[in-house]
C-alpha positions in Angstrom: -10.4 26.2 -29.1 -9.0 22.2 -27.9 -11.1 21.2 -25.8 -9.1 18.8 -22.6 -10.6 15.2 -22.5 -11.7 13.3 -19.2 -11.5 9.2 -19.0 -14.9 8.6 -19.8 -14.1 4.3 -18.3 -17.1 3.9 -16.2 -16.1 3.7 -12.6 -17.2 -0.2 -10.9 -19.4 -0.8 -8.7 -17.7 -2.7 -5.6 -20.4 -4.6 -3.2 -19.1 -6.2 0.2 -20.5 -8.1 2.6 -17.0 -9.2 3.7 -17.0 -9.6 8.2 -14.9 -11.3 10.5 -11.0 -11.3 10.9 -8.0 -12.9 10.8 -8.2 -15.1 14.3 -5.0 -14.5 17.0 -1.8 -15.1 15.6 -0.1 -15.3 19.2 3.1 -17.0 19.2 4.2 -19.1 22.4 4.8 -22.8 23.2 1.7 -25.4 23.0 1.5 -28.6 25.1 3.9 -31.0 26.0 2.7 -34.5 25.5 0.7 -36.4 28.6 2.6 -37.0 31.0 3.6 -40.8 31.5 1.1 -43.3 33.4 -0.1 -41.6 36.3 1.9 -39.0 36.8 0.0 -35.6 38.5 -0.9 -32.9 35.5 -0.2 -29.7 36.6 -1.3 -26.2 35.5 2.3 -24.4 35.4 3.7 -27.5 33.2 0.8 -28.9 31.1 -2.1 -26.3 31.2 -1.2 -23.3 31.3 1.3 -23.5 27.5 -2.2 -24.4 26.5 -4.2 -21.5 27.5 -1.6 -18.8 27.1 -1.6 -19.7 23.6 -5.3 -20.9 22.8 -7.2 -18.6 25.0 -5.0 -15.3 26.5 -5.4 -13.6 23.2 -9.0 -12.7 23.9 -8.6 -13.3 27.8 -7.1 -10.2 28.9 -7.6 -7.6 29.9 -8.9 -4.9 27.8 -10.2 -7.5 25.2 -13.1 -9.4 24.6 -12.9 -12.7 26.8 -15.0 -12.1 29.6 -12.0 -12.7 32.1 -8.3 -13.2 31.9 -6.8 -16.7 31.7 -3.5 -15.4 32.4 -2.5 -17.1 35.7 -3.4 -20.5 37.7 -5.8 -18.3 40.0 -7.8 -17.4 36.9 -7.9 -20.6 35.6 -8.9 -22.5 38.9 -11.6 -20.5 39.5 -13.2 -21.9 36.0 -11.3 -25.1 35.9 -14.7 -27.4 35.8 -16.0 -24.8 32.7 -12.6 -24.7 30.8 -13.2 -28.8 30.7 -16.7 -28.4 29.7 -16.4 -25.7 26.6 -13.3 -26.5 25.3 -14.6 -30.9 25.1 -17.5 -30.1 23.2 -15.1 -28.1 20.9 -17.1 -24.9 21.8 -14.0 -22.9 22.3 -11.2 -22.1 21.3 -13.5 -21.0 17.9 -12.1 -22.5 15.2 -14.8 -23.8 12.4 -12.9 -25.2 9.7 -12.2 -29.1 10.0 -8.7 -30.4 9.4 -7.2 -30.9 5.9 -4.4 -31.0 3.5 -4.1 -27.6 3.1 -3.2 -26.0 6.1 -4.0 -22.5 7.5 -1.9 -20.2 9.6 -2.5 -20.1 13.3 -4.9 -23.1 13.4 -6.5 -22.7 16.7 -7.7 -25.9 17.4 -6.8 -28.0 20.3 -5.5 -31.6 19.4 -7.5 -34.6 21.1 -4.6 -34.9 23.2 -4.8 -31.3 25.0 -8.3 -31.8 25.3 -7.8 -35.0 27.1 -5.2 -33.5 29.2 -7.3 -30.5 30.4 -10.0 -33.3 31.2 -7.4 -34.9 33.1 -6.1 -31.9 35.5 -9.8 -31.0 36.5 -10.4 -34.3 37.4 -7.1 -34.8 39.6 -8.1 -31.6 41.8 -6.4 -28.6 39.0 -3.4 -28.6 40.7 -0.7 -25.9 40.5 2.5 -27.4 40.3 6.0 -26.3 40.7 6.7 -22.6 40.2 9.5 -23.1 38.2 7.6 -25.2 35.1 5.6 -21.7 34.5 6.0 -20.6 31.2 6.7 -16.6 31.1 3.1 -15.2 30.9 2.2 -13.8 27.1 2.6 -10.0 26.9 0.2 -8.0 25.4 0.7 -4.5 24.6 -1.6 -1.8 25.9 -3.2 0.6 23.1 -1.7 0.3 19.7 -0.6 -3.3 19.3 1.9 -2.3 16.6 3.1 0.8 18.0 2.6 4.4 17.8 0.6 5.0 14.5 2.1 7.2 11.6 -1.5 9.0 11.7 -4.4 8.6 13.9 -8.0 9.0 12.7 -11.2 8.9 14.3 -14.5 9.9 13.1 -15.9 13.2 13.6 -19.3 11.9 15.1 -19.7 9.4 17.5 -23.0 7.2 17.3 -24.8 5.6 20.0 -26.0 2.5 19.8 -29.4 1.8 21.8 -30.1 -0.1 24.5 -32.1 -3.0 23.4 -33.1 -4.3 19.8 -31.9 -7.0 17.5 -28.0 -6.4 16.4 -27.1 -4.2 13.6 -24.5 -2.6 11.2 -23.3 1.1 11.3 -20.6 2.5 8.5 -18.1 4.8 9.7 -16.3 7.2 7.2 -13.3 8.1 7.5 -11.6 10.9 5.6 -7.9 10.1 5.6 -5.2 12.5 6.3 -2.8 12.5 3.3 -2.1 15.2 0.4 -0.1 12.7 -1.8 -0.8 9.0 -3.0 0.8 7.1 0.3 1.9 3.4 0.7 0.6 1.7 4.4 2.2 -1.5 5.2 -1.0 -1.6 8.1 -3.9 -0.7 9.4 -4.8 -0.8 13.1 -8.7 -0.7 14.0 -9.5 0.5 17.0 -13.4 -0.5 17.3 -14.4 1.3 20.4 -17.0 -0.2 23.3 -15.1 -3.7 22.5 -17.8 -5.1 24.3 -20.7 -4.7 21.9 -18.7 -4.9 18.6 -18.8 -8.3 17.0 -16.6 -7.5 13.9 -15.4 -4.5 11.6 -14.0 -4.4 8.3 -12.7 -1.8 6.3 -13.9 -0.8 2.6 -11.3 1.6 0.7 -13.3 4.2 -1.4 -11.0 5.7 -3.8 -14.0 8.3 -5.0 -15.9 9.2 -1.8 -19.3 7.6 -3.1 -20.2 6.3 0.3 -20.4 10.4 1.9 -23.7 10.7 -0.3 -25.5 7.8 2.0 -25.1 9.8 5.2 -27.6 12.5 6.2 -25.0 14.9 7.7 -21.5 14.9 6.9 -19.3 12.9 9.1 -22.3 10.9 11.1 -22.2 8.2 9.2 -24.9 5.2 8.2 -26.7 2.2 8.3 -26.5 -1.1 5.9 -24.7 -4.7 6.3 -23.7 -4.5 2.3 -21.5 -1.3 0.9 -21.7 -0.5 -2.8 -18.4 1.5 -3.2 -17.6 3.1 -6.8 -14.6 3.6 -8.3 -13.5 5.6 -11.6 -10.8 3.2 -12.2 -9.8 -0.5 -12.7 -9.2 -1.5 -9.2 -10.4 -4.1 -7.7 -11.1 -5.4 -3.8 -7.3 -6.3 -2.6 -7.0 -7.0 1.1 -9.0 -8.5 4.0 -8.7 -5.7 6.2 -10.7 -6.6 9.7 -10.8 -6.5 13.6 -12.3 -9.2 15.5 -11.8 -10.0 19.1 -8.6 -11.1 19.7 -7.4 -9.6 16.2 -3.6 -9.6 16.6 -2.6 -7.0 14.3 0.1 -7.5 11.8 1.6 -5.9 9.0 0.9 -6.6 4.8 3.5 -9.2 3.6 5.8 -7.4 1.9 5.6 -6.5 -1.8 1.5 -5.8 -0.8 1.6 -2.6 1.0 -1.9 -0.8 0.3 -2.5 2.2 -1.6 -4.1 5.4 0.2 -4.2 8.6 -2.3 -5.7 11.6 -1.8 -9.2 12.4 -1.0 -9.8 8.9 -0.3 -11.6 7.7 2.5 -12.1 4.8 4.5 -15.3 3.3 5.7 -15.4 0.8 8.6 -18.1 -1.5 8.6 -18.8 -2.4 11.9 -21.3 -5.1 13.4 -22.8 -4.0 16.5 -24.7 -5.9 19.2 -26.5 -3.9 22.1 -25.5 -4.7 25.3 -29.1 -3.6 27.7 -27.7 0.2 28.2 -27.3 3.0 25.2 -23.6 2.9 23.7 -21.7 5.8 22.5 -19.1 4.1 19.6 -16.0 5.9 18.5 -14.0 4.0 16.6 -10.1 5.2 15.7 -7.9 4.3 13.2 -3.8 3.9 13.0 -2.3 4.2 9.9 1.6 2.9 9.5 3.4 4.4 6.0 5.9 2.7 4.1 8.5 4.0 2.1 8.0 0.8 -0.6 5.3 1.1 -2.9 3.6 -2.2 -4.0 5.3 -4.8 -6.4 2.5 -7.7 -6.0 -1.3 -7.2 -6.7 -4.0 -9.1 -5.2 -6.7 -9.4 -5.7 -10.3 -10.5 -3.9 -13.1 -12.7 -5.5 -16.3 -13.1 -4.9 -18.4 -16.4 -5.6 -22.1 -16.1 -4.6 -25.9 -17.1 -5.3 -28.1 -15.4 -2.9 -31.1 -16.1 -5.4 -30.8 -19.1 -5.1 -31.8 -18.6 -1.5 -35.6 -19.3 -1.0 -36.0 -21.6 1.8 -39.2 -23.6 2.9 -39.8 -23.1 6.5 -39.1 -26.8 8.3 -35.9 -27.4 5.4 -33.4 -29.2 7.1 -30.4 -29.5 3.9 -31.2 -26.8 1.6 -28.2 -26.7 -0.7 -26.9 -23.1 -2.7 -23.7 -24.1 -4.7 -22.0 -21.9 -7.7 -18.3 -22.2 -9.0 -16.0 -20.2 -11.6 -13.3 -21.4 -13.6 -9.9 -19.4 -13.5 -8.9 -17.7 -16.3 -5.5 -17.1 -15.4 -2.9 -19.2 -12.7 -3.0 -18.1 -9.0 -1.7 -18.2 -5.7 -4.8 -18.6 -3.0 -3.8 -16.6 -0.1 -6.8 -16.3 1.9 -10.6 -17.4 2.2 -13.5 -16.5 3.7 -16.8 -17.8 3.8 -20.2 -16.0 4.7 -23.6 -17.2 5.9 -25.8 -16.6 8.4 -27.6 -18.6 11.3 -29.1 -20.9 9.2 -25.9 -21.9 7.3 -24.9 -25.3 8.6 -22.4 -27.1 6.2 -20.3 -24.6 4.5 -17.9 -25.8 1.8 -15.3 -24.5 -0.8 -13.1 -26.8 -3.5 -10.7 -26.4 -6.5 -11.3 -29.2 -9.3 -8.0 -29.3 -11.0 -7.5 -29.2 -14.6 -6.3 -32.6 -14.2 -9.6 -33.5 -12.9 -7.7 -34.1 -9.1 -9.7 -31.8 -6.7 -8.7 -29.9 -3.3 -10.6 -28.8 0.0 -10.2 -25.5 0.2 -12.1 -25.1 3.4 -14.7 -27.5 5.2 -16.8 -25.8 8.0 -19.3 -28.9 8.8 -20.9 -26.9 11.7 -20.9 -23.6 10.6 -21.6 -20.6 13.5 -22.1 -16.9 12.4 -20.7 -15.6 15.9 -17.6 -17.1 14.8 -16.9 -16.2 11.4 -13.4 -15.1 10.4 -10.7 -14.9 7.4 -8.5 -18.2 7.6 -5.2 -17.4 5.7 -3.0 -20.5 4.1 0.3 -21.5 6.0 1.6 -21.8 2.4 0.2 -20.0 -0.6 -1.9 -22.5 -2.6 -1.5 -22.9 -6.1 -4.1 -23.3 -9.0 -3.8 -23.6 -12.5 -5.6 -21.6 -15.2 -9.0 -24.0 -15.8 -9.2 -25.0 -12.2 -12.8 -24.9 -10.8 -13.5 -23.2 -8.2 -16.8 -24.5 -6.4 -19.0 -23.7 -3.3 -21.4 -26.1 -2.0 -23.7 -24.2 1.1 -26.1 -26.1 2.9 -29.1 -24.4 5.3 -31.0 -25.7 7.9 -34.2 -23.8 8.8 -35.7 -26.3 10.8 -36.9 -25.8 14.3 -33.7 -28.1 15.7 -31.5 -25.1 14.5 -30.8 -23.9 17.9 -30.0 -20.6 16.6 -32.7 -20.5 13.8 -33.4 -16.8 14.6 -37.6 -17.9 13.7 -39.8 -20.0 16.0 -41.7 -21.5 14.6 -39.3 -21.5 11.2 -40.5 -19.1 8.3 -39.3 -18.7 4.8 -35.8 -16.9 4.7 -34.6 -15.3 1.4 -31.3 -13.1 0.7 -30.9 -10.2 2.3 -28.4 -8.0 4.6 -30.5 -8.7 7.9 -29.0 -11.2 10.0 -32.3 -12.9 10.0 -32.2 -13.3 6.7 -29.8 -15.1 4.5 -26.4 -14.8 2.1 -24.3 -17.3 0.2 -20.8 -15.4 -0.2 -17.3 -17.0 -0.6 -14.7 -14.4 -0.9 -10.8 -15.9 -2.0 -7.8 -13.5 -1.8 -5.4 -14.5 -4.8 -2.3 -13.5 -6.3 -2.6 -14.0 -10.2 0.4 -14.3 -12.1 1.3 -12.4 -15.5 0.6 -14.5 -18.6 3.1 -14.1 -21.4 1.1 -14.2 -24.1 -1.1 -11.7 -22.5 -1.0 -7.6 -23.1 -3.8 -7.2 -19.5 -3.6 -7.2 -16.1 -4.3 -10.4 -15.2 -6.6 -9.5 -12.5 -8.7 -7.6 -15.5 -8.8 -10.6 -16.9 -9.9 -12.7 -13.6 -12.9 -9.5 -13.0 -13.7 -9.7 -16.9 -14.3 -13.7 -16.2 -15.9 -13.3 -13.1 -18.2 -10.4 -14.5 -19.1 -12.9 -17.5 -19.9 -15.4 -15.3 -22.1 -13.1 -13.1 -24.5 -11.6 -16.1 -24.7 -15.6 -17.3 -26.1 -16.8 -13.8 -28.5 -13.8 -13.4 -29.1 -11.6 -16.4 -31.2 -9.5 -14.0 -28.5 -8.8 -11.9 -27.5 -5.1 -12.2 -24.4 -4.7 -11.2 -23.2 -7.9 -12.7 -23.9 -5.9 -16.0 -22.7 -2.4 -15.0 -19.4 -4.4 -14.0 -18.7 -6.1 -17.2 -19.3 -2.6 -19.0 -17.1 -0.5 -17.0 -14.4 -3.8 -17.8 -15.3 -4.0 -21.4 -14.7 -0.1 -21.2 -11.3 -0.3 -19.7 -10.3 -3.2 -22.5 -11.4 -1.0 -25.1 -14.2 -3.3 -26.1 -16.6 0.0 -27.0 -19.8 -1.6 -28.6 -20.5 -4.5 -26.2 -19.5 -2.2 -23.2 -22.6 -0.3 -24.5 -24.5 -2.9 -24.6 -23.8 -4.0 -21.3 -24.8 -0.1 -20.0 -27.9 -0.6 -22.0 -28.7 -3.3 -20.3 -28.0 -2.3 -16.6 -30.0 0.8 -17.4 -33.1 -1.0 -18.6 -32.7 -2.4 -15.1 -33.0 0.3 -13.6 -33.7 3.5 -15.5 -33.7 6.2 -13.0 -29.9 5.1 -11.6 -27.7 8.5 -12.6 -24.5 6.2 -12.1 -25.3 3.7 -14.8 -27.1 6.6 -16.9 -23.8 8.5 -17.0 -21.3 5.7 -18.1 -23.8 5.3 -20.6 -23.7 8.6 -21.7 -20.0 8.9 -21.5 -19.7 5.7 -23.4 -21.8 6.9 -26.1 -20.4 10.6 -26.6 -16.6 8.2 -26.6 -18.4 6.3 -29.8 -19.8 9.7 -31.4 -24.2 8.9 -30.4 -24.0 13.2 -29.4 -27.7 13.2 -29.1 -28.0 9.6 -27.3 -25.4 11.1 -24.9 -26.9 13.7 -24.1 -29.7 12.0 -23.3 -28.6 9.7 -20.7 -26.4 12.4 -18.7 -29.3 14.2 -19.0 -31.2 11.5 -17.0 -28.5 11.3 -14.6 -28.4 14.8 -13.4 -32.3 14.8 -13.2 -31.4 12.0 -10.4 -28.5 13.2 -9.4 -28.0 17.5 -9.6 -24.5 17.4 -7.8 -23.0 14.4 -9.9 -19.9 16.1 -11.6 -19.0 13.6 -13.9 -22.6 13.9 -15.8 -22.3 17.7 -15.5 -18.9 17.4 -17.3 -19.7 14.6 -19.5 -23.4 16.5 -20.8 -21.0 19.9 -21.1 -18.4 18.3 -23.8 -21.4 16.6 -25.2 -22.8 20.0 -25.6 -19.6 21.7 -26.9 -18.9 19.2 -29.5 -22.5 20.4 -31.2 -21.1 23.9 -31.0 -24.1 24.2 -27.9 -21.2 26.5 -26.0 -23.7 28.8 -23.8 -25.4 25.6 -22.4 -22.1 23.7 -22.0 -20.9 26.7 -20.2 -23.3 25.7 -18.0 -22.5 22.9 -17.2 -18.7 23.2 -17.0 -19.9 25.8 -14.3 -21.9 23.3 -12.1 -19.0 21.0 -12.1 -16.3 23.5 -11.3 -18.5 24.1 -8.2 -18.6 20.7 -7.3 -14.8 20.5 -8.2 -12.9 23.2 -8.0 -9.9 21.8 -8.5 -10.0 19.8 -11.8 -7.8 21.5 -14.3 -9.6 19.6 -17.2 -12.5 21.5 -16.5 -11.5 25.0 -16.0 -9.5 24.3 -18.9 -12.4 23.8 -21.4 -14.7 26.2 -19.8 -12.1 28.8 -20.9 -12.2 27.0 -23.9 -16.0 27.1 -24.5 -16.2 31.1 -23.1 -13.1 31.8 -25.8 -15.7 30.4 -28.6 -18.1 32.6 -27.2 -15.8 35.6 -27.7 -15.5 36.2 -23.8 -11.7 36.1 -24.2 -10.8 37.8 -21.0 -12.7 35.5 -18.6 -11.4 32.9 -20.8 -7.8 33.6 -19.5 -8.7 33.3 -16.1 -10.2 30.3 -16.6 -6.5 28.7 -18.2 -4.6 30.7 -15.8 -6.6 28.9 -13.1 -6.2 25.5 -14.6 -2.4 25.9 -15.0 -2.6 27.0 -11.4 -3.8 23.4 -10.4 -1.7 21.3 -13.0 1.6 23.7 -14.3 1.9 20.7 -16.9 -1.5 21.2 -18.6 -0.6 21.3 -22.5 -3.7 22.1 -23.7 -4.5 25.2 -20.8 -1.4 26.4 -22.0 -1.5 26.6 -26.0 -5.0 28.1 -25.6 -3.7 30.6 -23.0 -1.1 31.4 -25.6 -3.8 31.3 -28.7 -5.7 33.7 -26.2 -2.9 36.4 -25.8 -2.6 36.4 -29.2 -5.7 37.2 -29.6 -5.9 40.2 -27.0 -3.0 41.2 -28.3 -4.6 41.8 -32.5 -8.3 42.2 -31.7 -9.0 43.4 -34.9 -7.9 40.0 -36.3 
C-alpha cells in the first residue's frame, strides 16, 4: 500500500517582545498662530483646537486620562498644570525628536503652542467668545469602529492582585471561523483600562501557546511569546491597544489572515492598582471580502547579550545592524527598552554611503513606548544598513532606575531587567531575477545574521533550519537542526524537525531516533507520533507504526493523511476490513484524497478475490 506524505518543513519559532501602540490618530484643527501683540488668548479660540486634538483622545471619558479635557470648565480647573506638564514636554507623550522622515499623527506640540498655553494661564485662562469654540471631538462609546463581525472574549477571566511590581498575562483566544477568513481589523478591548499599560496581539497559526497554560482557557504568565508555526510565515502586523489607541482599519491590499483553528493570544501588560482586578479582555473582529495582495513583513534587530551593565554605568552602549537583502518600503518602527534605556536610536546607511534617521528617542521613557508609523512609506535599497545604536544609564540619577542603590542588569523579560529590540514593519518588493518570496529571502538573511552574532543562540539556528528546509537546502538545514539540538537536547520541537528532516534525506534509523526523543518529552506531540510512524513503516516496522498512526489520530482526528496510511499500514498487515474504514474515514474528511482512494479501491479488490 502508498503510503500519504506530510510536509516534513520544520515549523519556526516566532519570539515577541513587541508592546505599545500606534498613538491617537484623532483628526481636528490644531492652533491658530499667536495672536498679534497683546491681544487676550482665549480658550474657545486658541486653547481649546489644541487640547481637543493633543489631549481629548485619552481625556474622556471611558479612557485613560485621568479627567476629560473636553470643555473650558475642565481645562480651568487644571489650567496652572496643563502649563506645567505640557512645558517640560511631559505630555502630550511623544518620544521621538524631529526629523526628515516624518511619522503619521506626530503628537508633539510646536514651541509656539506651548508658548501660547503659557501665555493664557498667565493672562487669567480666559474663556472667550462662545462662538470661536470649535465643535467638541466625538468619541464613540464601545466599539470605536462599529459593531464587530464576531466578538470574542476569553473563557476565563484572571484577577490581577492588589499590590506587587507590574506584570504580563497572555490571553488566548480561540477564534470563531470554520474557513481561512480575511480581517481588514482588529479591535482590542483590554478590560479594567485603568490598570492595563499595553496589549498586543500574537497570531498562532498552530495553537502552540495552549500547551503553556495549566487549564484550558485560563491563560498565562511571560513578557516574551515563543509562537510556532508549520509554515513559512512570518510576523506581519503591529497589532496593539494603548491608551488612546484610535482604532483603524489595515491599508488596503494588507488585510490579515485568520484560518481555522487559529488562535489569538493577547499579550497584555498589567499594573496593579492597590485593590484585586478581575481582567476580561474582548475582541472585535471586522471580515473582508478581499484577500491580501501585499505582504509585510516584521523584523527584528536585537543584542540582549550584549546587555551586562555595571552598576553606577551612566552610557552603556548595545548597537547591531543588518544589511537588506532585497529593496523595501519601511512602514513602521518600533523600538524596545526598558527603564534604563536612555538614548534610543535606529539608521539606514545607504548603499551610496548617504545615511537616514529612522527614529531618534534621546530621552527614552518605557511608560511611553509605542509603534510610530511613516507619513510616507520610506524607501531602501537592497545593501542598505540598517543599524541600532542603544544607550543605558544605570546610574543612581536615573530617576526611574527601578535599583537603589544601582545593581547589575542583564537581559531578561522582567521589567527590571533589560532588552535591546528594534522591530521595523517593511514591504519587500519582488526581485526579478529571483524564483523566492522575498521576505524568505529577508528571514533567510536575518536568520544568517542571527547564528553569526550568537552561535549559541537556539532559535537563531532552529530558524535558519526550518528556512533552509522551506528552500530546499536539505543538508545544511540538518546541520542547522543538529546544531540547535546540541543546544538543547531534551527540546521535542527541535528533536522532531530533526527527525522529519532526516527521514526526508533517507537517515531511517537517525530519524527515528530523534522523534523518538521528542515524544519522550513530549507524548501528545502529533507531528513526532506521525513522523516516528512513516519512519517505522518505511522499514516495513507496520505493527509499531500502527502505533503510532493511532496516538496521532487521537490527537488529530481529523487529518486525512493519517487515517489514510494507518489504513495503509493495517492493509500490509492483512487487516483489510479495518483498513477500509480507516480510507473511508479519510475520504470522509478530504473527498479529494488520491491516495485514500486508490487504496480503498486496491482494498475492494482485494475483499472481493481473497484467495488471490
Amino acid at each position: 500500500m502508498t503510503l500519504s506524505c506530510r510536509s516534513v518543513v520544520a515549523c519556526l519559532l516566532g519570539f515577541s517582545s513587541i508592546a505599545g501602540a500606534v498613538l491617537a490618530q484623532q483628526g481636528g484643527a490644531t492652533a491658530q498662530p499667536s495672536p498679534p501683540g497683546g491681544q487676550q488668548v482665549t480658550f474657545n479660540r486658541d486653547i481649546a483646537p489644541i487640547l481637543f486634538h493633543y489631549c481629548a483622545p485619552c481625556h474622556h471619558s471611558g479612557e485613560a486620562g485621568p479627567f476629560p479635557l473636553l470643555t473650558y470648565a475642565d481645562a480651568k480647573a487644571r489650567a496652572r498644570q496643563i502649563a506645567a506638564i505640557t512645558s517640560t514636554r511631559f505630555m502630550p507623550p511623544w518620544l521621538p525628536e524631529p526629523q526628515e522622515l516624518r511619522f503619521a499623527d506626530e503628537l508633539r506640540l510646536s514651541a509656539e503652542q506651548i508658548a501660547l498655553i503659557q501665555k493664557w494661564v498667565e493672562q487669567e485662562a480666559v474663556e472667550g467668545a462662545a462662538a470661536d469654540l470649535p465643535p467638541a471631538p466625538q468619541f464613540v462609546p464601545g466599539w470605536q469602529l462599529g459593531q464587530p463581525d464576531k466578538i470574542i472574549e476569553v473563557e476565563k477571566p484572571y484577577t490581577l492582585a492588589a499590590g506587587g511590581s507590574d506584570m504580563y498575562w497572555n490571553f488566548v483566544f480561540r477564534t470563531p471561523v470554520d474557513r481561512t477568513r480575511w480581517l481588514k481589523a482588529i479591535e482590542i478591548r483590554p478590560g479594567e483600562k485603568r490598570v492595563v499599560h499595553h496589549a498586543n496581539i500574537l497570531v498562532d497559526r498552530s495553537q502552540s501557546a495552549r500547551r503553556q497554560e495549566s487549564q484550558p482557557g485560563t491563560g498565562f504568565a511571560g513578557m516574551e511569546l515563543k509562537i510556532e508555526s508549520e509554515t513559512f510565515d512570518p510576523d506581519s502586523h503591529f497589532l496593539f491597544w494603548k491608551p488612546g489607541t484610535v482604532p483603524k482599519p489595515e491599508p488596503e491590499g494588507m488585510s490579515l489572515r485568520l484560518d481555522k483553528d487559529t488562535d489569538l493570544i493577547l499579550n497584555i501588560h498589567l499594573q496593579p492598582s492597590g485593590k484585586p482586578e478581575k481582567i476580561q479582555p474582548s475582541l472585535g473582529l471586522y471580515f473582508t471580502d478581499k484577500p491580501a495582495t501585499l505582504f509585510p513583513m516584521l523584523l527584528q534587530l536585537e543584542n540582549d547579550r550584549q546587555l551586562d551593565i555595571p552598576p553606577g554605568e551612566k552610557r552603556f552602549l548595545v548597537t547591531d545592524e543588518f544589511t537588506l537583502p532585497v529593496d523595501v518600503d519601511l512602514l513602521a518602527i518600533y523600538p524596545h527598552a526598558h527603564y534604563l534605556g536612555k538614548d534610543l536610536q535606529a539608521l539606514a546607511t545607504l548603499p551610496d554611503g548617504s545615511t537616514k534617521t529612522l527614529i531618534h528617542i534621546s530621552q527614552w521613557d518605557l511608560n511611553w513606548q509605542a509603534v510610530y508609523r511613516y507619513a510616507a512609506p520610506v524607501s531602501l535599497p537592497k545593501g542598505t544598513t540598517i543599524s541600532m545604536r542603544y544607550t543605558y544609564d544605570n546610574s543612581s540619577e536615573n530617576p526611574v532606575n527601578p535599583n537603589d542603590p544601582p545593581r547589575r542588569v542583564v537581559s531578561g523579560n522582567r521589567s527590571s531587567d533589560e532588552m535591546a529590540h528594534l522591530w521595523l514593519q517593511v514591504l519587500p518588493h519582488a526581485s526579478a531575477d529571483s524564483a523566492f518570496d522575498p521576505r524568505m529571502l529577508l528571514q533567510e538573511a536575518m536568520a544568517r545574521h542571527n547564528v553569526g552574532k550568537n552561535p549559541a543562540d537556539f532559535e537563531a539556528h532552529y530558524n535558519f533550519a526550518a528556512i533552509l528546509q522551506a528552500r530546499g537546502v536539505s543538508a545544511e538545514a540538518i546541520q542547522q537542526f543538529e546544531f540547535a539540538v546540541r543546544l538543547r537536547p531534551q527540546d521535542a520541537t527541535a528533536n522532531n524537525a530533526l527527525g522529519a528532516a532526516l527521514l526526508a534525506a533517507g537517515r531511517i534509523d537517525d530519524a527515528i531516533s530523534h522523534l523518538t526523543a521528542a515524544l519522550e518529552t513530549q507524548p501528545d506531540n502529533f507531528d513526532a507520533h506521525y513522523n516516528l510512524a512513516n519512519a517505522l513503516a518505511s522499514e516495513d516496522k507496520f505493527l509499531e507504526a500502527i502505533e503510532h498512526y493511532r496516538a496521532a489520530i487521537r490527537l488529530h482526528p481529523d487529518d486525512a493523511n493519517t487515517e489514510a496510511n494507518l489504513g495503509s499500514a493495517l492493509a500490509e498487515t492483512g487487516k483489510l476490513s479495518e483498513a477500509k474504514q480507516h480510507f473511508e474515514r479519510a475520504l470522509r474528511i478530504d473527498p479529494h484524497h488520491k491516495l485514500a482512494r486508490e487504496n480503498l479501491e486496491q482494498i475492494a479488490r482485494d475483499l472481493k478475490n481473497p484467495q488471490e
